[in-house]
Wavefront OBJ file of the C-alpha trace (Angstrom):
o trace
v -26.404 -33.490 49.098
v -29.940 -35.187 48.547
v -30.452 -37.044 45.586
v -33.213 -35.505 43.562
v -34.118 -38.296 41.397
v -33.230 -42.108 41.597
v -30.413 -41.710 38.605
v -28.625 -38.536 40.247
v -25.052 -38.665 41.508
v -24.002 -35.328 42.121
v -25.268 -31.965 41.334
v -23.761 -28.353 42.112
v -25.136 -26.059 44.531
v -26.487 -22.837 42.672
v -26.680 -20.848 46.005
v -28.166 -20.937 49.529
v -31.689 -19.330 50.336
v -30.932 -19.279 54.117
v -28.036 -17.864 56.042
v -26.039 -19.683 58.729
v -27.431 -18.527 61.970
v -31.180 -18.021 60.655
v -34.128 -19.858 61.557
v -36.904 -21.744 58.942
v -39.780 -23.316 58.869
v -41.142 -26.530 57.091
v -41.657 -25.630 53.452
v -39.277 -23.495 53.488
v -36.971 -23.384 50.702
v -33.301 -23.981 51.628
v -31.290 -23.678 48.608
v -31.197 -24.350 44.594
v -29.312 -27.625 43.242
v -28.597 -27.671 39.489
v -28.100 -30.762 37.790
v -27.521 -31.939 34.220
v -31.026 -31.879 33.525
v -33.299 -29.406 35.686
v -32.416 -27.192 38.751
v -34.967 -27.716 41.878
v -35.501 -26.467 44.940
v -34.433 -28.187 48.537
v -37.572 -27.364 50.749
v -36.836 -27.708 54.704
v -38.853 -30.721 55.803
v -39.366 -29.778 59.757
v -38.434 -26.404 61.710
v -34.691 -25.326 62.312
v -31.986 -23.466 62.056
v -28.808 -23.368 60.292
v -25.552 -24.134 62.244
v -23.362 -23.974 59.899
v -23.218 -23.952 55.711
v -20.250 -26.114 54.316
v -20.557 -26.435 50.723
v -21.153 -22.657 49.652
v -22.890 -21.157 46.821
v -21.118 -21.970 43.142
v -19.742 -25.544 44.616
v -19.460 -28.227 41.475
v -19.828 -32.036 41.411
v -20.789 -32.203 44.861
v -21.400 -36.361 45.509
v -24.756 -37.258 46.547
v -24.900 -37.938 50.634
v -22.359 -35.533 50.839
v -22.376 -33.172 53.660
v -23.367 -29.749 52.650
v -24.478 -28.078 55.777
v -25.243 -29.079 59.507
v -29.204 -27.573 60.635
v -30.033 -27.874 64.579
v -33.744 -28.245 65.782
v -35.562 -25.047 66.103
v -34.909 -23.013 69.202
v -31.329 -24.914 69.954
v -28.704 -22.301 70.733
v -25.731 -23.024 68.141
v -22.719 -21.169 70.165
v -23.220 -24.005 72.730
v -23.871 -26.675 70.090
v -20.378 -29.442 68.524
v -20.146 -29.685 65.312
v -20.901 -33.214 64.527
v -18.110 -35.701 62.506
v -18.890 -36.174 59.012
v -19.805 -40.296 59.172
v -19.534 -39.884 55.070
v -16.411 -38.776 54.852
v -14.683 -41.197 57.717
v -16.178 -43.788 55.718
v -15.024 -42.694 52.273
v -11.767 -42.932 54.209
v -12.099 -45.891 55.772
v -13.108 -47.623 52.286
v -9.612 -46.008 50.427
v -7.279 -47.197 53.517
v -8.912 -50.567 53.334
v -9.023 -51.399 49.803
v -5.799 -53.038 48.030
v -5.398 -51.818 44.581
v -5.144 -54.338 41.633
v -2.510 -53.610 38.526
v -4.253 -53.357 35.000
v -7.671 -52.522 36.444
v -10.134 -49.774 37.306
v -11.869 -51.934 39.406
v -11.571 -52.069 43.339
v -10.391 -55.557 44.774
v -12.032 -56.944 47.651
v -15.026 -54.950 47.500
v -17.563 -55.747 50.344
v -21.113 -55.280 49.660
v -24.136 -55.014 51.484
v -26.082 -57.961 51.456
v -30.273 -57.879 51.373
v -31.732 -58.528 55.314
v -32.111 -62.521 55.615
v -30.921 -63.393 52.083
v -34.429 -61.691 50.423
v -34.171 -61.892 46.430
v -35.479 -60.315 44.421
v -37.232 -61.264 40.656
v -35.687 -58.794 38.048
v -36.944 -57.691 35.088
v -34.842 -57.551 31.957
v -33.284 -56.357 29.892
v -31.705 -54.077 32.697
v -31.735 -50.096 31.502
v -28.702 -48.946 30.051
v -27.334 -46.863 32.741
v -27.876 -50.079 35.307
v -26.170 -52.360 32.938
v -23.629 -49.976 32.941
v -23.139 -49.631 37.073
v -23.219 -53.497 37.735
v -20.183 -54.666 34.797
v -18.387 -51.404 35.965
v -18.464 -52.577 39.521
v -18.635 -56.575 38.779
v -21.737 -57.247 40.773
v -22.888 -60.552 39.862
v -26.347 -62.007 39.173
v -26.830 -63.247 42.181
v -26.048 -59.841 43.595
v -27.852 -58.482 41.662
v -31.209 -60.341 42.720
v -30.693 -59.159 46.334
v -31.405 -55.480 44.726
v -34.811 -53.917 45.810
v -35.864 -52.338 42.467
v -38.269 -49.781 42.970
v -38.240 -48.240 39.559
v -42.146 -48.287 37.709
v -43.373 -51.531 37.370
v -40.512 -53.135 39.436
v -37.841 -51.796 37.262
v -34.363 -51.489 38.859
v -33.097 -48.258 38.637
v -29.602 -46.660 39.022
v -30.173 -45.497 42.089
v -30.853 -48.763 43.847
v -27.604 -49.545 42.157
v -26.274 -46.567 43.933
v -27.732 -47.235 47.158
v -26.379 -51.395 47.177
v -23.062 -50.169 46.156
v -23.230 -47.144 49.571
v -22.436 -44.846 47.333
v -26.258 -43.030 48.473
v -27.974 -43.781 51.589
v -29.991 -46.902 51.035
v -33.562 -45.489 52.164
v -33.004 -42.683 49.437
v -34.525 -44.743 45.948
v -37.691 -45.782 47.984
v -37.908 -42.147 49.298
v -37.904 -40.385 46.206
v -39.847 -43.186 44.037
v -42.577 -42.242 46.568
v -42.355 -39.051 46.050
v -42.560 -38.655 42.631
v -45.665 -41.085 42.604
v -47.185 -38.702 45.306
v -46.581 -36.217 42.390
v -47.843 -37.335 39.674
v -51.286 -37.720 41.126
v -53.234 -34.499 41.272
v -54.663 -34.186 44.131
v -58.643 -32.668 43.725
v -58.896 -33.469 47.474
v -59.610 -28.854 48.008
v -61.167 -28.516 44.794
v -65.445 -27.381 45.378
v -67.088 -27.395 42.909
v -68.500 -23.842 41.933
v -71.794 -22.712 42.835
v -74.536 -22.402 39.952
v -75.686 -18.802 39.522
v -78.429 -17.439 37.536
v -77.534 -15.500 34.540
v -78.476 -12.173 34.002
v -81.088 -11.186 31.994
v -79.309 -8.281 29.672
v -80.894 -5.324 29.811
v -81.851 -5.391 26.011
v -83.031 -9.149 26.261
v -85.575 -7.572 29.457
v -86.575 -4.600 27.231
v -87.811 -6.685 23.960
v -89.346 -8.949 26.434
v -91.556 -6.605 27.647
v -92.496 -4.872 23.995
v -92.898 -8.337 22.807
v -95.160 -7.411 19.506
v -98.168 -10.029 21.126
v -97.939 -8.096 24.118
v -98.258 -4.712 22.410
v -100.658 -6.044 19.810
v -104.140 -3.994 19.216
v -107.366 -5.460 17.201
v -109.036 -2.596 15.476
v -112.963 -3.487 14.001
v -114.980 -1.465 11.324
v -118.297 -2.346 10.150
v -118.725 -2.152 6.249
v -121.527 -3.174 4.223
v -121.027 -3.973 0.974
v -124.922 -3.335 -0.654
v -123.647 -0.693 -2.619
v -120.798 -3.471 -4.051
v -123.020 -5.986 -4.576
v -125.353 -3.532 -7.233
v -122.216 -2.569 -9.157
v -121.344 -6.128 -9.489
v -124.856 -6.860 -10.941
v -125.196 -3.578 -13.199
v -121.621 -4.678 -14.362
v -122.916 -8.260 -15.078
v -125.888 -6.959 -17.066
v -123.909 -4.615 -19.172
v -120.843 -6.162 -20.258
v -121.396 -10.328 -19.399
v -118.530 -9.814 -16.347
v -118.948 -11.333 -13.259
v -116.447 -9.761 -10.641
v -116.632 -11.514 -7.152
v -116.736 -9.359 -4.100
v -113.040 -9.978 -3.228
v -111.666 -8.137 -6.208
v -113.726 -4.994 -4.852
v -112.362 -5.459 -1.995
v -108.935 -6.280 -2.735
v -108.698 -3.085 -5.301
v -110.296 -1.393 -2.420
v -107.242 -1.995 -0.225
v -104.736 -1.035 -2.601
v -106.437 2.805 -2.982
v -107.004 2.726 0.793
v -103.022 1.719 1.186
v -101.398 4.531 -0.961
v -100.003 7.932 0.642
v -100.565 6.391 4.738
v -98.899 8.102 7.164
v -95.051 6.443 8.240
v -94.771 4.266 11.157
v -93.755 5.433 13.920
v -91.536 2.522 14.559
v -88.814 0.810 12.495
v -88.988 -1.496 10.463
v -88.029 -4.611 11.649
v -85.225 -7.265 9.823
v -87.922 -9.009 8.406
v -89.833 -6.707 7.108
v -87.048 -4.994 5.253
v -86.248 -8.099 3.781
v -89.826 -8.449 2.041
v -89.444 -5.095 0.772
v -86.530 -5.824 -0.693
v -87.786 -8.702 -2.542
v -91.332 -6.873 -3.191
v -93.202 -9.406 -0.553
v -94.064 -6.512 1.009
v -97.106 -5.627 -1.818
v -98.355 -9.153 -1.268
v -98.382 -10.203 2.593
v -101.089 -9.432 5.067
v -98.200 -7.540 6.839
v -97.743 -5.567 9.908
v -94.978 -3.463 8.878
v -93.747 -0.218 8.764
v -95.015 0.736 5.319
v -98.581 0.195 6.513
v -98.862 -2.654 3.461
v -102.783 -4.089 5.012
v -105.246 -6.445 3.832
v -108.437 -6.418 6.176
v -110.007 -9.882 7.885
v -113.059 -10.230 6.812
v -116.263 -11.600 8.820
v -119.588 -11.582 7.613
v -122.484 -10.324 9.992
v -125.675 -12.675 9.495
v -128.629 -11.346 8.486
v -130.695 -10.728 11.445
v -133.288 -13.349 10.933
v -130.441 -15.602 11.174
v -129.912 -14.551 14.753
v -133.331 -15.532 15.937
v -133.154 -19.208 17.453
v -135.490 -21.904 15.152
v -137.789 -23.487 18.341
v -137.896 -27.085 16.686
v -141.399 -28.504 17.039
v -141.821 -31.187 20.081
v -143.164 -33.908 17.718
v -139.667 -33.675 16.363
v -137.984 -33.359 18.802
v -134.964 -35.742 19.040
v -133.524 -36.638 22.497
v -129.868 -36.625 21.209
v -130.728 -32.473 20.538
v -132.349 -32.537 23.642
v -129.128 -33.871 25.960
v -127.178 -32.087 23.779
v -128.345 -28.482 24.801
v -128.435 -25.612 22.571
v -125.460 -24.969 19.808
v -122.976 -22.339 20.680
v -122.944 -19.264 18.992
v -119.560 -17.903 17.082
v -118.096 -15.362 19.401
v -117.920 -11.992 18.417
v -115.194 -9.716 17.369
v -117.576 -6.229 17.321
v -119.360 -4.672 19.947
v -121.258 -8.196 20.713
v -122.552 -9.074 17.424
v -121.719 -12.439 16.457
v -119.969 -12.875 12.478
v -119.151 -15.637 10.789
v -116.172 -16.777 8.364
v -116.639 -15.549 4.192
v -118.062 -12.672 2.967
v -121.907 -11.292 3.209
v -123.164 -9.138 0.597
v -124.342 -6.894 3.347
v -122.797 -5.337 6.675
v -119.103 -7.087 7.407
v -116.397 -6.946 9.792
v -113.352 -5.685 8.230
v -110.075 -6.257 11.166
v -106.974 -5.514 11.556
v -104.269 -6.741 14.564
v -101.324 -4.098 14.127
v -99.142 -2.896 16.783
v -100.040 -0.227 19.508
v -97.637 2.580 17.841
v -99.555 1.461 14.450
v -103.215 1.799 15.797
v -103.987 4.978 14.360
v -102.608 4.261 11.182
v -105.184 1.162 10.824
v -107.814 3.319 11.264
v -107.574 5.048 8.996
v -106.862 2.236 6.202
v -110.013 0.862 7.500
v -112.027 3.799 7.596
v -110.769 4.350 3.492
v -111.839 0.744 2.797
v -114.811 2.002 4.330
v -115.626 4.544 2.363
v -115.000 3.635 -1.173
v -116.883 0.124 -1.023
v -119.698 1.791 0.616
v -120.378 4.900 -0.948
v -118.072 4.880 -4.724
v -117.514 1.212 -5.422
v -117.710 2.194 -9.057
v -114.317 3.835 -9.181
v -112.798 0.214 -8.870
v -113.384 -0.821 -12.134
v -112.839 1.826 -14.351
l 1 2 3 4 5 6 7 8 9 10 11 12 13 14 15 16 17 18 19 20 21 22 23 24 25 26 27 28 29 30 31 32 33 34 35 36 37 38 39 40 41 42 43 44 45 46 47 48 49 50 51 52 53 54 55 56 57 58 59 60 61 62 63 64 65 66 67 68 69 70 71 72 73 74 75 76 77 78 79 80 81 82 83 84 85 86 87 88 89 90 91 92 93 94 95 96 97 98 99 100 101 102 103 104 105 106 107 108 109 110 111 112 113 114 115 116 117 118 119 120 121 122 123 124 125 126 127 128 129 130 131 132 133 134 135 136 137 138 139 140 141 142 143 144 145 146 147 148 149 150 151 152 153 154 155 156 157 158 159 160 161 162 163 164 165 166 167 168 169 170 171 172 173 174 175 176 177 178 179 180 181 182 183 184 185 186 187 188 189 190 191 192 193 194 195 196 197 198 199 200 201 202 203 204 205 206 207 208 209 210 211 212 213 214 215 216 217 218 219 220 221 222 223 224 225 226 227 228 229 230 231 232 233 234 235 236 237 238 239 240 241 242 243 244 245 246 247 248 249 250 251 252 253 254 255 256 257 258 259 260 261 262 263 264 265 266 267 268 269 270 271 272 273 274 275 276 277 278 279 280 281 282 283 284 285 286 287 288 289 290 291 292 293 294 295 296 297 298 299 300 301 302 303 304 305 306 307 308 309 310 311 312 313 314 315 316 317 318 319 320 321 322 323 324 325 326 327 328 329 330 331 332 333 334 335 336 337 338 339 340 341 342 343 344 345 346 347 348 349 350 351 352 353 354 355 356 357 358 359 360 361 362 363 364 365 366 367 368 369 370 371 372 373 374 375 376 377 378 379 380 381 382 383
């Protein structure tokens, strides 16, 4: 019976995992042992077979270092094989024939003890746990016996099993062997653990698809030339008359309201954000590109044309900064070539509009209404 943990004594055999007669193999599991706190497994520890079971399943209170079974090396024929004499027992014997018995007292007289290898002590610490206090007054071991105990309990505690083992009641190897193994245990080893190899997430196929119909991507710049000559008369006439001056961005603000009513739907949806603004009416006020075709034009003005033709400065004044510094840049141009310039011009300006594709059409049209009414019926926007 091994001992299965440096305080256990006995345990009871739950039931055999191998037959007699059948061959194992390291790892192996041999049988289950309950005891009064778990029931574990009894893996084989090297190849073998199994001569001969003699503790069965069900058996109670079986002593530790008991003999349970007898297992020959792996490939040994067992008809031809003794059965070996149980040393445990013919020493249990020996110990009861040999031992006087002493009136009054559970204790045995006389008992003989092994002593520690060349006198070796050693340093315990104390208080001793209750269940080794309880071993060494129940068996009278002294102090001094006491020091010649190997503790290998945590820390150099002594535990009940080297108790055990001083007193033969376990084989003496058996507290260091399963200290070590439970320390073995209680480290986990990482030792086949590899760590996992990064791999590029997938791009969902949704994520892809409003990546490629990004709105900048899709985005188109319609241009419409409008002169506002026509405006700019109305505005004096009305100026005359009534004492009113009305600046060229109410015309052309009232001009984008008539040119926004009845357009044609979107053909996309509206998006979150746009929905949102209508909700809270934003959607009369913003510059927007949504769905409900809401526009207000960019405006550049086109210079008059004697603008556009380059002032040769005269030689006498002729400064050598200007003349290292190379001719000024012209603004770059947002219609067919001509160049335009930020603000309003009361004559021919650039009226834009960046909308997406599915909405290009649309924008034509609101620019071609803007168009219309500033150039040829301004009038109508102040009655």
């Amino acid at each position: 019976m091994p001992a299965l943990s440096p305080t256990m004594t006995e345990g009871n055999i739950a039931g055999w995992k191998v037959k007699e007669g059948e061959a194992f193999r390291a790892g192996d599991v041999l049988l289950e042992i309950e005891t009064d706190k778990a029931t574990m497994d009894v893996e084989a520890q090297d190849d073998g077979v199994v001569m001969k079971i003699t503790s069965q399943d069900g058996s109670k209170a079986v002593q530790v270092g008991t003999r349970i079974a007898v297992l020959a090396e792996a490939g040994d024929d067992i008809s031809a094989l003794e059965m070996p004499a149980d040393e445990q027992q013919a020493k249990q014997a020996g110990d009861e024939a040999a031992a006087p018995t002493r009136s009054g007292s559970d204790k045995p007289a006389g008992t003989q003890r092994p002593r520690a290898a060349g006198g070796e002590t050693h340093e315990q610490k104390y208080p001793l746990m209750p269940s080794v206090e309880y071993l060494v007054k129940r068996n009278g071991i002294s102090e001094g016996d006491v020091r010649t105990i190997k503790p290998t309990g945590p820390g150099g505690r002594l535990l009940k099993g080297d108790v055990l083992a001083f007193l033969g009641t376990i084989n003496a190897g058996t507290p260091a062997a399963v200290s070590s193994r439970f320390e073995k245990l209680a480290h986990l080893d990482l030792s086949n653990i590899k760590v996992a190899e990064k791999k590029a997430p997938a791009t969902a196929p949704r994520e892809a698809e409003a990546a490629s119909e990004a709105p900048e991507a899709q985005a188109r710049e319609i241009n419409v030339p409008v002169s506002l000559a026509r405006v700019v008369e109305v505005q004096k006439k009305i100026q005359d008359t009534l004492g009113v001056f009305l600046p060229l961005s109410t015309f052309i603000s009232r001009a984008a309201e008539v040119a926004n009513d009845e357009l044609p739907l979107a053909a996309r949806k509206p998006t979150p954000s746009e929905l949102f603004d209508q909700v809270l009416g934003l959607d009369k006020v913003k510059a927007a590109r949504g769905s409900r075709g809401v526009y207000l034009p960019q405006i550049s003005a086109i210079p008059p044309a004697s603008m556009l033709v380059p002032q040769q400065p005269r030689r006498s004044e002729a400064d050598i900064i200007d003349e290292l510094a190379g001719p000024g840049k012209t603004p770059a141009s947002r219609f067919d070539g001509v160049p335009t310039v930020p603000g309003l011009s009361s004559g021919t300006n650039v009226f834009s509009l960046v909308v997406p594709k599915e909405e290009e059409q649309r924008a034509h049209v609101f620019l071609e209404r803007c168009k219309l009414i500033l150039e040829k019926e301004p009038g109508r926007l102040v009655l």
